[in-house]
N, C-alpha and C positions, 0 to 999 in steps of 0.2 A: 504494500500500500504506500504510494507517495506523499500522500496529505500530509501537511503540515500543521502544526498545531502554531495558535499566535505566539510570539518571540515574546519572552517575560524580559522587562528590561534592568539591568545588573541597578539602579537606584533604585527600585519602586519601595514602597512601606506599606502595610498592614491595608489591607481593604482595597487595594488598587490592583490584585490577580482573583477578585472573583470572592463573593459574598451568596448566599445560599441560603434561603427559607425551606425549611421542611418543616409541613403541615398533614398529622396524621395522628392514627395514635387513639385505640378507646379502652374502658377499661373491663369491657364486654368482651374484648379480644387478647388470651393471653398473649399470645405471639406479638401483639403489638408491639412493644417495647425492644425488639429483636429487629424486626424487621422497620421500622422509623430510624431506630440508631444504624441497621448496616447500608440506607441511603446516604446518612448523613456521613458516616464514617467514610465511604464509596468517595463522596463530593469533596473531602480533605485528602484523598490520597490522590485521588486526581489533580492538586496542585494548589487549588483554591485556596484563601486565605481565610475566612471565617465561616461556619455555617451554623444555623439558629436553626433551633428544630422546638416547632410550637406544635405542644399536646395537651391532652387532658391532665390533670395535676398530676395524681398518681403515677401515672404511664409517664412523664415526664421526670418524675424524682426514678423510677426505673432504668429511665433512659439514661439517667445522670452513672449512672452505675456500672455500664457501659462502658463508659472512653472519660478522664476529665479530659477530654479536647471537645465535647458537645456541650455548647451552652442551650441550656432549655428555657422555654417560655411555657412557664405550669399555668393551663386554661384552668377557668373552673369549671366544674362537672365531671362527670363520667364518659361523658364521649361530645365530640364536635358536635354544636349548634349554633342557633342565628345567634346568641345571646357573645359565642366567640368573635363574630366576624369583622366587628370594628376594627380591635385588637390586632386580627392577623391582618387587616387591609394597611391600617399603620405599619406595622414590620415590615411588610410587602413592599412598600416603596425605599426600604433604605437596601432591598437586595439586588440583585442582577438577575436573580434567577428565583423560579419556587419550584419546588414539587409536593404534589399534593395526592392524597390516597394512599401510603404503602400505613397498613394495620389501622384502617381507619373504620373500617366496620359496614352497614348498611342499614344503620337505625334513620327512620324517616327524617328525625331531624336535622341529622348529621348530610343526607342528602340535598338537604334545602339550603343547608351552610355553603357546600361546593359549588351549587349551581349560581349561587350568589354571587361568591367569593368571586366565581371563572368570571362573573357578569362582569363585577366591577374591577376586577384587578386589570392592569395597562402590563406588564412585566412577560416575560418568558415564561412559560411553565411546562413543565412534563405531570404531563396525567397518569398516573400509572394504578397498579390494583384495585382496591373496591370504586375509588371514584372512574376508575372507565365503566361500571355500568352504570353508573348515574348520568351520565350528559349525555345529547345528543350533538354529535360530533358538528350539523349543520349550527350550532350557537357556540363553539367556541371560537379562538381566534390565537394566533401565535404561540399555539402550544407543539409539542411532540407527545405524543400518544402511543403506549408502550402496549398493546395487550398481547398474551399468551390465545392460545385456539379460542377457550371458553369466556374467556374477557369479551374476543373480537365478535365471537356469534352475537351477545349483549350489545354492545357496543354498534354495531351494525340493523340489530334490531329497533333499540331505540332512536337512530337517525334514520329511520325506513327508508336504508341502504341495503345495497347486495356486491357484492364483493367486485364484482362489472363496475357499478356506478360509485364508489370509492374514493378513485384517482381525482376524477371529477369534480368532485364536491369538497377537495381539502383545502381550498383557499389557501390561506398563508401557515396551515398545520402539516406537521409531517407525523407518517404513522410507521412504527416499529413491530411489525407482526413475526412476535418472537419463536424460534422454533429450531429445531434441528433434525435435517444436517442444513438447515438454510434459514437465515432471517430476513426477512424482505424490509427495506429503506424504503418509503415511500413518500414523495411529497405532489403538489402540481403537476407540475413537469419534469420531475427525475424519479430513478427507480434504480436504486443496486440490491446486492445481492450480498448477505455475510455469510463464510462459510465454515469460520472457527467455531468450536464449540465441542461438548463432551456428553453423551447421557445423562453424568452426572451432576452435571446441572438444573436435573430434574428437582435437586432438595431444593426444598424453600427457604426464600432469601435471596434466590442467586437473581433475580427480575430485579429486585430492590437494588441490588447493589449495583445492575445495568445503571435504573435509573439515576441513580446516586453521581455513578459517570459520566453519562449525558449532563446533567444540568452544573457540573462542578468544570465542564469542559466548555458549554454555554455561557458560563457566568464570568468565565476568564477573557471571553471577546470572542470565540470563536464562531464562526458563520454555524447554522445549526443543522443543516444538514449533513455538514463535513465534521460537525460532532458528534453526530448519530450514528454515522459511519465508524468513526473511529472507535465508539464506545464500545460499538456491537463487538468488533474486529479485538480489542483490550477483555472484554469479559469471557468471549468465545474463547482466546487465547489462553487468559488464566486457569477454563476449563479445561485444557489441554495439558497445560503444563503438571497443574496438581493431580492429571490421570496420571501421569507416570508416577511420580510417585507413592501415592496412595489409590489407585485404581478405583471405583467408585466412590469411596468412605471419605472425600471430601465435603466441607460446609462450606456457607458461603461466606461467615468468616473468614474463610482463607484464601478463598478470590479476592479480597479487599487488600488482604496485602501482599498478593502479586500486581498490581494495577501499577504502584508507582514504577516497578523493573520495567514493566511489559512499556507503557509510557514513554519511557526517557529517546528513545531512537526517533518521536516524534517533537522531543523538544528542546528548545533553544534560548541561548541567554544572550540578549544583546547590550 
């Protein structure tokens, strides 16, 4: 792959290679906690210099527990509602990037928060787990859209689309239809094809930590198509690398910290 990743420049300081909101996280869902921390964890090894990762209180002190490199925004409640959205619309503007849905649950209220939030937020975002069945892809706007098979059949549904009319209707979004031995890029007018990847990428986690990648590579300047590309190609690759040596019994913990090695060959200090 020849992409290049944007040049990080040899003065820069804290907040000027890429700031990161991650919004997820209930306490209906144990996995939440797991899967919120290893996007975020995903978006700092990618390069990025801060990421805020705003959840439900509890899931949030959990999330702490994780990495002290995740600073948390403890929501009140049990799981995302309208009652959060001011809150995350505020944070939203001091990021480059958000990602929203990995352990975020499917309670009605936490639905009405997302479709809200997508309404009014201006920023970059990648969509990924339970909020891809929440939206109809014709009402969002400058997102990346991450779904696995059963995300996308939802997700195609509630936009009363069919996989023909797709390409079509993506306006300025691009969709990542995750899969192996191939992940399809799609935006407008382009379409590549990933071909990295392992079985054992089947454990969960390993989507979140894509995402994590995507928007940590988004939020550093990089054009977003040629971050989706890239991320696909880094996460596939990490599955590869940790099949030799532990043959399927890898987590997705351990993709996260192949990411920065896998990395470096596309990046530059100027």
């Amino acid at each position: 792959m020849k992409i290049k990743l944007k040049p990080r420049k040899k003065g820069s300081h804290k907040g000027q290679n890429g700031i990161v909101l991650v919004i997820g996280g209930s306490e209906d869902y144990i996995g939440a906690p797991v899967f919120v921390g290893l996007a975020a964890l995903a978006v700092l090894r990618t390069g990025a210099d801060l990421v805020y990762v705003a959840a439900p209180e509890k899931t949030a002190w959990a999330i702490n527990c994780l990495s002290p490199d995740l600073i948390t925004i403890k929501l009140k409640g049990k799981f995302l509602s309208l009652k959060n959205l001011k809150k995350c619309l505020e944070l939203a503007k001091k990021a480059d990037c958000i990602v929203i849905g990995n352990g975020i649950g499917r309670n009605p209220q936490t639905k009405r928060f997302v479709l809200q939030f997508l309404k009014k937020n201006k920023k970059p975002v990648i969509i990924d787990a339970d909020a891809l069945r929440m939206v109809n892809l014709k009402n969002v706007s400058n997102a990346v859209l991450t779904p696995h098979a059963g995300e996308l059949k939802d997700l195609l549904k509630n936009s009363s689309l069919t996989l023909n009319t797709l390409q079509k209707n993506l306006k300025n979004n691009i969709i990542v239809i995750k899969g192996h031995p191939r992940t399809l890029i799609i935006s407008k007018t382009k379409k590549a094809v990933n071909t990295t990847g392992h079985p054992g990428m089947t454990h969960g986690g390993s989507g979140d930590v894509l995402a994590g990648i995507i928007a940590g590579l988004i939020a550093q300047g990089n054009e977003m198509f040629n971050a989706c590309r890239i991320a696909t190609y880094i996460n596939g690759k990490a599955g590869e690398s940790l099949a030799k040596r532990f043959g399927v019994g890898y987590l997705a913990s351990d993709l996260v910290l192949e990411i920065p090695k896998l990395l470096k060959r596309f990046q530059k200090i100027i």
